[in-house]
C-alpha positions as CSV (number, residue, x, y, z in Angstrom):
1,X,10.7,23.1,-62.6
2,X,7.0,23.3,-62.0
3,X,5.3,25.7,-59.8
4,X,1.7,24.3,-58.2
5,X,-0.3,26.0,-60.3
6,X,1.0,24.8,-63.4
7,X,0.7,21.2,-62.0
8,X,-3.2,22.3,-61.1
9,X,-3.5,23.3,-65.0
10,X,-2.1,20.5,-66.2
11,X,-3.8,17.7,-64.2
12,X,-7.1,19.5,-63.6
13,X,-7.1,18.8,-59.6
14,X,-9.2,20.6,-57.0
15,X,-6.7,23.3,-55.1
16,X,-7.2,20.9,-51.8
17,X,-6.6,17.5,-53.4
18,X,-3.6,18.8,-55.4
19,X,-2.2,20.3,-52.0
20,X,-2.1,16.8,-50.5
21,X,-1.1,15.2,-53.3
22,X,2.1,17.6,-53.7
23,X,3.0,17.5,-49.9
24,X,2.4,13.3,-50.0
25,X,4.7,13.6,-53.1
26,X,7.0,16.3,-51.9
27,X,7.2,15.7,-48.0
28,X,7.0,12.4,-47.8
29,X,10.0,11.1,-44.6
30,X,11.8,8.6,-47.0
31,X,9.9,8.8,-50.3
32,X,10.7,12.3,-52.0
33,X,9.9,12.0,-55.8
34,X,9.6,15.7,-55.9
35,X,11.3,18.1,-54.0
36,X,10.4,21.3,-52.6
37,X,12.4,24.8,-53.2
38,X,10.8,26.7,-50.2
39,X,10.7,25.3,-46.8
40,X,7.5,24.4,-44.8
41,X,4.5,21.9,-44.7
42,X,2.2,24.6,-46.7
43,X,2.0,24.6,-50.9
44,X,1.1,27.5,-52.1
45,X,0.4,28.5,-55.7
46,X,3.7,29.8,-56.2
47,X,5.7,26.8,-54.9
48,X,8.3,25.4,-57.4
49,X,8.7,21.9,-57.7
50,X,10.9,19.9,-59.0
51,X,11.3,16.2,-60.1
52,X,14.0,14.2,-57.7
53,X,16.1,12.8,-60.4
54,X,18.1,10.9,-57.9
55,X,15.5,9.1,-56.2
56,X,16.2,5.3,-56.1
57,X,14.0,2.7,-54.6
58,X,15.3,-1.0,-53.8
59,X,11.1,-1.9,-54.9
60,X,10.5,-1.4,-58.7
61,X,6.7,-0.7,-57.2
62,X,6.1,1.9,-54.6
63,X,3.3,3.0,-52.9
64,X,3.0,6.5,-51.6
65,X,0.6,7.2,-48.5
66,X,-2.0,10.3,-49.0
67,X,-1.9,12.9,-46.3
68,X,-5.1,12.7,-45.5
69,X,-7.2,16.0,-45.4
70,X,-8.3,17.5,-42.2
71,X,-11.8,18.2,-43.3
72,X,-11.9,13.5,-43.5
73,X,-10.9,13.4,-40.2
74,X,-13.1,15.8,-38.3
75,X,-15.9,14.0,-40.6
76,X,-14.9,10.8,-39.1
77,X,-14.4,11.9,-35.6
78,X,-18.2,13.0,-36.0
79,X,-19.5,9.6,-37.8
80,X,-17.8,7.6,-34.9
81,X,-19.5,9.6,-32.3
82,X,-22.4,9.4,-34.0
83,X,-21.6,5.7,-34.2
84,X,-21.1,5.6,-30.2
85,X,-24.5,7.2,-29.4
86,X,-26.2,4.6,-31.6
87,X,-24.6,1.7,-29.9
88,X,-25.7,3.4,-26.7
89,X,-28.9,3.5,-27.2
90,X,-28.6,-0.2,-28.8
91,X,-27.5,-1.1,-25.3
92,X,-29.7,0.2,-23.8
93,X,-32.6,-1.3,-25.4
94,X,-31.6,-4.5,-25.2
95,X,-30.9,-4.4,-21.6
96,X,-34.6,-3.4,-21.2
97,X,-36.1,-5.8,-23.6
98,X,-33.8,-8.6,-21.3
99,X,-34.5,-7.4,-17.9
100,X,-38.3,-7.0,-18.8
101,X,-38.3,-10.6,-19.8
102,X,-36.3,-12.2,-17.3
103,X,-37.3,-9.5,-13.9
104,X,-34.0,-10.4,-12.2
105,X,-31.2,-11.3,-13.3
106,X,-26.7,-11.4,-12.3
107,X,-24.9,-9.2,-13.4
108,X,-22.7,-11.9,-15.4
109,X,-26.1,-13.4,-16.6
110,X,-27.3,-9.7,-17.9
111,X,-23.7,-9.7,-19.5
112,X,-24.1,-13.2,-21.6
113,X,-27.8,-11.6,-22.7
114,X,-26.6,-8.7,-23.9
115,X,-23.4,-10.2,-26.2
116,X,-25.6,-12.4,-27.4
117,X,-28.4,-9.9,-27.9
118,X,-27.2,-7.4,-29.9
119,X,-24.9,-7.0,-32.9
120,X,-22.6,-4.2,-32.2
121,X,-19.0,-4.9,-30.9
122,X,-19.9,-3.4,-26.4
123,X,-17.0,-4.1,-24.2
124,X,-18.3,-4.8,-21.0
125,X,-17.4,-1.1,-19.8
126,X,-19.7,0.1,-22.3
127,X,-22.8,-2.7,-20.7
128,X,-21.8,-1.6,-17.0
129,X,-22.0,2.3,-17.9
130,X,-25.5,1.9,-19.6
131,X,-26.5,-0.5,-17.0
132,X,-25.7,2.4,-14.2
133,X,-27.9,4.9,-16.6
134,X,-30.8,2.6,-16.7
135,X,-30.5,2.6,-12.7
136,X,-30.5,6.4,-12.9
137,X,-33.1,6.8,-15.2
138,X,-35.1,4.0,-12.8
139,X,-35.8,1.5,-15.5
140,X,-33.5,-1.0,-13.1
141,X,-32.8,-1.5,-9.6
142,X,-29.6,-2.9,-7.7
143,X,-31.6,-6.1,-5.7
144,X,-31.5,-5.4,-2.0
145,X,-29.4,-7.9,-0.9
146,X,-27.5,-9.5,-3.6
147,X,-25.5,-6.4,-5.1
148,X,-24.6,-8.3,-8.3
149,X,-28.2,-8.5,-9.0
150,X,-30.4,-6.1,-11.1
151,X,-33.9,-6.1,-10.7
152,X,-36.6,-4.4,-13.4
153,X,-38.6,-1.3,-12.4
154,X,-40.5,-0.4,-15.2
């Protein structure tokens, strides 16, 4: 029997990494090496733990998953946007240096250029939706009577 603090003494964790360590060991859905006196997700400093003596496992190796820390995941929710503006901007360049090149080109054509251009994973939503902000920002034009067909302003 083990309360939380005592298991932060002993192994010298942070107070956050020691949390999600005791609720990945404690709260785990079929893995329970330790088991929890009180009820609820939270540990506290005064939580009593205690080892699961009969815990059996048909693997003599087992991996238990982290809980991973809410702090990592609004971190990466901020990288990938930051990630997504990047590969806007990407786009968007490379549709210009294309269409400046080439002065008219299909839609499909502009497409193949673009894959082939840059080096970030676009879906072709992504293309279309930058291709319709270059046409707002007038750096391309829909041709006047082939609607597949961009034309460059700048």
């Amino acid at each position: 029997r083990l309360t939380a603090a005592e298991v932060g003494r002993a192994t010298g964790m942070t107070p956050a990494d020691l949390s999600r360590t005791l609720q990945s060991l404690a709260l785990h859905k079929t893995i329970k090496l330790l088991l929890k006196e009180a009820k609820g997700r939270e540990v506290s400093d005064d939580a009593v733990f205690v080892f699961n003596a009969g815990f059996t496992h048909k693997l003599y190796r087992i991996v238990v998953a982290q809980i991973s820390p809410k702090e990592q995941v609004e971190e990466e929710q901020g990288v990938e946007q930051r990630l997504f503006e990047d590969r806007q901007l990407e786009l968007d360049a490379a549709i210009v240096r294309i269409m400046k090149a080439k002065k008219t080109l299909s839609h499909q054509q502009l497409l193949a250029e673009v894959f082939a251009a840059t080096s970030c994973p676009a879906a072709p939503a992504d293309v279309k939706k930058q291709i319709e902000s270059l046409i707002e920002r007038d750096y391309l034009e829909r041709h006047a009577t082939q609607i597949a067909t961009y034309n460059y302003l700048a």
